[in-house]
N, C-alpha and C positions, 0 to 999 in steps of 0.2 A: 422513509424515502432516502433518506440520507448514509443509513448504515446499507442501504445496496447500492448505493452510489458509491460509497468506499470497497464495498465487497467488487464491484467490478473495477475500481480503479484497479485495485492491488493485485486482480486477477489480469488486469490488462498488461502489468508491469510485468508479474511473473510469466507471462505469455511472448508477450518480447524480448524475455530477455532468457527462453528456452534454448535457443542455439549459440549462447555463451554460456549456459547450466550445461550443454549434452559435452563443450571442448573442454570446461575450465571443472568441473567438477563440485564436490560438496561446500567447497568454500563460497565458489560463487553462489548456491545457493540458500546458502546463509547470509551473504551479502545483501542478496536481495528481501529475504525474508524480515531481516535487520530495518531495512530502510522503506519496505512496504507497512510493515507498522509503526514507523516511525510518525510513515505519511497519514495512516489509518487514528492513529493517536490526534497527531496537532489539525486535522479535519474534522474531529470528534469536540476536541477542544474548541474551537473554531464557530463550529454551528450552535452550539452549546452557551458559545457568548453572543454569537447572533442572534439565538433566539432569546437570553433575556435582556440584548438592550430593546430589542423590542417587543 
């Protein structure tokens, strides 16, 4: 439940932030790509301590 809950955050990220990928080019989307798994990582991390303090 959780790893599609990240697959749609990062997908909702790179979805908004399409019409600054179509002006700004390949950098921006690396930028994003960068920073959606950054988020995809510490949400990983995250529920992974959640679920063994409890």
């Amino acid at each position: 439940m959780n790893t599609i809950l990240v697959f749609l955050t990062v997908g909702l990220m790179i979805f908004s932030a399409y019409p600054m990928i179509e002006s700004g080019g390949i950098t921006i989307v690396i930028l994003i790509f960068v920073l959606s798994g950054i988020v995809a990582l510490a949400t990983f991390i995250y529920t992974g301590e959640f679920k063994r303090e409890n």
